[in-house]
C-alpha positions as CSV (number, residue, x, y, z in Angstrom):
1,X,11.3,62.5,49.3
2,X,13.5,65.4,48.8
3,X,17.2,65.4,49.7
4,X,17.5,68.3,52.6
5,X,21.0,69.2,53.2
6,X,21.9,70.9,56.9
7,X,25.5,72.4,56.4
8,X,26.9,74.2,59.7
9,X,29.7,76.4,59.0
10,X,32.5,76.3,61.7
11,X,35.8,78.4,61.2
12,X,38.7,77.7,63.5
13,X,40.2,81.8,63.6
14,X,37.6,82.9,66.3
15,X,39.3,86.1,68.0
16,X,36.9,86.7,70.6
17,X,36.8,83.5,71.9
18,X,39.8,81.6,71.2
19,X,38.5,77.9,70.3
20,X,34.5,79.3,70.7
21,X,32.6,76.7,68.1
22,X,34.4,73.7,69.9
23,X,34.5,74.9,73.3
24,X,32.6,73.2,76.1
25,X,29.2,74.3,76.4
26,X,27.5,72.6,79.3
27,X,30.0,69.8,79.2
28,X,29.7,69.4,75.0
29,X,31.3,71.7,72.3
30,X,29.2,74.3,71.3
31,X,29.0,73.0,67.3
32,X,27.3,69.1,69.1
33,X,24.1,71.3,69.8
34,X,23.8,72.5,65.4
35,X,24.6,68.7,64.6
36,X,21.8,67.3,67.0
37,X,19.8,69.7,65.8
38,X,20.2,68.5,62.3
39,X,20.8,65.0,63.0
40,X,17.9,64.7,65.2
41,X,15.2,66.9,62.5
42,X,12.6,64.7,60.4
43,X,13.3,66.5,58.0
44,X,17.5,66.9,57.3
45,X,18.1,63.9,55.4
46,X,22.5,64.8,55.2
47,X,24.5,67.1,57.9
48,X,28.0,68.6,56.5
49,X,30.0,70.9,58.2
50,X,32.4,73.2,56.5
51,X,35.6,73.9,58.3
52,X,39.7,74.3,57.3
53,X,40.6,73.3,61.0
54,X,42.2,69.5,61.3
55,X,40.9,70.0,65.2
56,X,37.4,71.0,64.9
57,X,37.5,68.2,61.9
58,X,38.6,65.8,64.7
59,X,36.2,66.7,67.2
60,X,32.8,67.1,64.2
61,X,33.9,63.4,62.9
62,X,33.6,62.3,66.5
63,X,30.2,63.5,66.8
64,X,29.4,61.5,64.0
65,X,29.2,64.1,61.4
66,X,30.5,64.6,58.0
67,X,33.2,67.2,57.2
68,X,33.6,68.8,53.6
69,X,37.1,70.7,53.8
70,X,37.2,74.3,53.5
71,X,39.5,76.3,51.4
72,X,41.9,78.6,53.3
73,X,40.8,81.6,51.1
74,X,37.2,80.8,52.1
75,X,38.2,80.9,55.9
76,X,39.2,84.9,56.6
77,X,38.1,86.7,59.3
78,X,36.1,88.8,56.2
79,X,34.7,86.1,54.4
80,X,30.9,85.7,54.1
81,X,28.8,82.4,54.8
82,X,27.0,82.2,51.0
83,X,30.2,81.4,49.2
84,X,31.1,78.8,51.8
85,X,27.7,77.4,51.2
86,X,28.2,77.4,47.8
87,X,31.5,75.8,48.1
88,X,30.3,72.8,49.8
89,X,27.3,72.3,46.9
90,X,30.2,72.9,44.3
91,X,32.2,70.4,45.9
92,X,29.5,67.2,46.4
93,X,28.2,68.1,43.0
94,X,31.5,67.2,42.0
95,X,33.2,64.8,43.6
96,X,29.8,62.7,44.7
97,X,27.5,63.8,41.8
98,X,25.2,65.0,44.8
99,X,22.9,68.0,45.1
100,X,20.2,68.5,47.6
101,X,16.8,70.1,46.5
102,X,16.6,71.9,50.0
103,X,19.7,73.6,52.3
104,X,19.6,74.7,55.2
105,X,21.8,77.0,56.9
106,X,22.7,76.3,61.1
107,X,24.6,78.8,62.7
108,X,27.3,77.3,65.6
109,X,26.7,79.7,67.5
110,X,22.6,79.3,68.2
111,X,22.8,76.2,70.3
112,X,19.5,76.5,71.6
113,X,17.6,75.7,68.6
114,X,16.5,71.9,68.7
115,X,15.5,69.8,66.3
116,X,12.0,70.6,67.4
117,X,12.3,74.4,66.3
118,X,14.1,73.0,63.0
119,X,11.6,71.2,61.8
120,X,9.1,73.8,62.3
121,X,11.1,76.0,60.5
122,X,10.7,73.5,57.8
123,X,7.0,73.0,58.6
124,X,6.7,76.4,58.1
125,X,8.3,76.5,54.9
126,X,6.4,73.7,53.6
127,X,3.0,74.8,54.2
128,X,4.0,78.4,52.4
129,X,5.8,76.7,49.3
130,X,2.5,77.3,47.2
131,X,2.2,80.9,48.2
132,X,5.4,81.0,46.3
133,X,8.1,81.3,49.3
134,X,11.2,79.9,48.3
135,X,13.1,80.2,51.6
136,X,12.5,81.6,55.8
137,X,14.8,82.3,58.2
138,X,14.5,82.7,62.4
139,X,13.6,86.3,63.2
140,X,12.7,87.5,66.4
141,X,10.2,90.8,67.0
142,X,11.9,93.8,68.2
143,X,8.6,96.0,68.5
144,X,8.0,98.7,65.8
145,X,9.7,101.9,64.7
146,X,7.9,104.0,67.4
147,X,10.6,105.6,69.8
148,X,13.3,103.9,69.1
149,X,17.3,104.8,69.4
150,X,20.3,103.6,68.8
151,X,24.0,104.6,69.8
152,X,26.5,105.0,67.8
153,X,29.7,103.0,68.6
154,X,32.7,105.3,67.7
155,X,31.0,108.7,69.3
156,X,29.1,106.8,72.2
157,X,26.4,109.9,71.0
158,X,22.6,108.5,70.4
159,X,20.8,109.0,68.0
160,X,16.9,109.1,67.5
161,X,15.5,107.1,64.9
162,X,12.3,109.1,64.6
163,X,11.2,112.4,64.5
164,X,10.9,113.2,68.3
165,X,9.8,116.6,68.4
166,X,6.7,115.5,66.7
167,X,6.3,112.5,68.8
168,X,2.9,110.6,67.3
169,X,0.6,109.5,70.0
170,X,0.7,106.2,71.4
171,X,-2.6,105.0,69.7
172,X,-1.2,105.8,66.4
173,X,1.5,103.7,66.8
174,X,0.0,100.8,65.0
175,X,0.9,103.4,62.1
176,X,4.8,102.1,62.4
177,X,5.7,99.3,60.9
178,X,7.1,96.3,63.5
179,X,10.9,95.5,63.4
180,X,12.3,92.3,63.5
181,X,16.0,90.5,63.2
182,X,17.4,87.7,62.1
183,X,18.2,85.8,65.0
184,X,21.1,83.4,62.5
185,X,19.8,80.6,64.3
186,X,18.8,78.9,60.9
187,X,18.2,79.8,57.2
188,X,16.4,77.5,54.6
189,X,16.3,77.6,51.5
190,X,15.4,75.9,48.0
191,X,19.1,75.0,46.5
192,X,18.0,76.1,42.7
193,X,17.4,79.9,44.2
194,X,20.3,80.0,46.6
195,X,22.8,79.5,43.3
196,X,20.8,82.1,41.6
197,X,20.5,85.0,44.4
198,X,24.3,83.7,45.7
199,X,23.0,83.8,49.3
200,X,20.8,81.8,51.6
201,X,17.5,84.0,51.6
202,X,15.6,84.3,48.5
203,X,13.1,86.4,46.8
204,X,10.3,85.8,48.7
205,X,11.3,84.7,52.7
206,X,8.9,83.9,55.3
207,X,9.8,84.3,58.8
208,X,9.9,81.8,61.6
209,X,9.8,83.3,64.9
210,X,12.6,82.0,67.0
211,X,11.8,82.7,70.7
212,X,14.9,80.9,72.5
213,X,17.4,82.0,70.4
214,X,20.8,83.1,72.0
215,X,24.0,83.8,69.8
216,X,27.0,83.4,71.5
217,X,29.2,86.0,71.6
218,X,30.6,86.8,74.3
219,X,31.9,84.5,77.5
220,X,28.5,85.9,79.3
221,X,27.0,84.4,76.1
222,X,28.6,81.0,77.4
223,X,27.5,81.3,80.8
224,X,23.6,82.3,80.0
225,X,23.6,79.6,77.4
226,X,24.8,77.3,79.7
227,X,22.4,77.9,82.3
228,X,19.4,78.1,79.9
229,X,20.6,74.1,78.8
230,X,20.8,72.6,82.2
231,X,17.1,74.1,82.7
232,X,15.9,72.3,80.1
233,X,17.6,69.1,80.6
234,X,16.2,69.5,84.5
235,X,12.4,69.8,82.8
236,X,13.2,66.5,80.7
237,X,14.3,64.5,83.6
């Protein structure tokens, strides 16, 4: 059985919302949702989460995850996830003699990925190991390059991302390649290629298509998120 390690980054300096990855999110702190996720997958056989705040600390342990302390340095409003990542691998290598085969990335801030989505995420991965894949990530489909704009934030001008005085024909559409995005929701990855690329998407990604993902941004973010949770803990009842 491999060793599949589920670390959930959670900084405490969140500007837009003061507090956001432990505040209440249909009566639980938004970071519960990522640890149930993991907790509850048949596939995540250790849950960490990174953090330098005592509170959040407080609040993971009581949830009944584990907590690998994060260095000040490493928690900046312009510091990137991988070397947080690779801080927490650096630090059970060391001090526990620990290192997964498997790690997989769980954004705070995607609390409606389940356990269910995880592991077929993983199921996913899996099945495309001997196609060579070495990581996936959530994506969702945004449609394809046809007729598409985009504005830009400091002139509030738009700007056309194709050639629209020689707009192609609607049949020929299938011409333009479709665009997707990462939706953050979750990132896996074999631990050997994630210390050689230094990030948490390899050489050769598949894509799992997340279709409930919602990354909270914004208080709105809350408030849909919310809603979206009670309806599916009134279809369970």
């Amino acid at each position: 059985m491999r060793e599949i390690l589920a670390i959930i980054p959670v900084r405490g300096g969140s500007k837009g919302i003061p507090g956001k990855n432990i505040k209440l999110l249909a009566n639980r702190p938004l970071v519960a949702y990522s640890i149930d996720a993991a907790q509850n997958s048949k596939y995540v056989t250790r849950t960490v989460v990174s953090t330098e705040s005592s509170e959040i600390k407080q609040v993971v342990q009581s949830l009944g995850a584990e907590v690998v302390d994060r260095p000040q340095e490493l928690a900046q409003d312009e510091t990137k996830t991988a070397p947080v990542l690779l801080q927490v691998l650096d630090y059970l290598k060391h001090n526990e003699d620990y290192e997964p085969d498997i790690v997989v990335l769980l954004q705070a801030t995607c609390p409606l990925r389940d356990s269910k989505e995880l592991d077929e995420a993983f199921e996913l991965f899996f099945n495309s190991e001997h196609e060579g894949c070495d990581s996936v990530f959530a994506g969702k489909m945004l449609g394809t390059t046809h007729a598409l704009w985009r504005q830009n934030p400091m002139t509030k001008d738009y700007d056309c991302l194709y050639d629209y005085r020689h707009r192609p024909r609607r049949q020929d559409t299938d011409k333009h390649f479709p665009l997707l995005r990462e939706t953050g929701a979750t990132y896996i990855i074999k631990t050997a290629v994630m210390k050689e690329v230094k990030d948490f998407i390899g050489k050769n990604p598949r894509v799992y298509f997340d279709g409930t993902c919602l990354d909270i941004d914004t208080i709105q973010d809350f408030d849909r998120a919310a809603e979206l949770i009670e309806q599916r803990r009134a279809g369970r009842a």
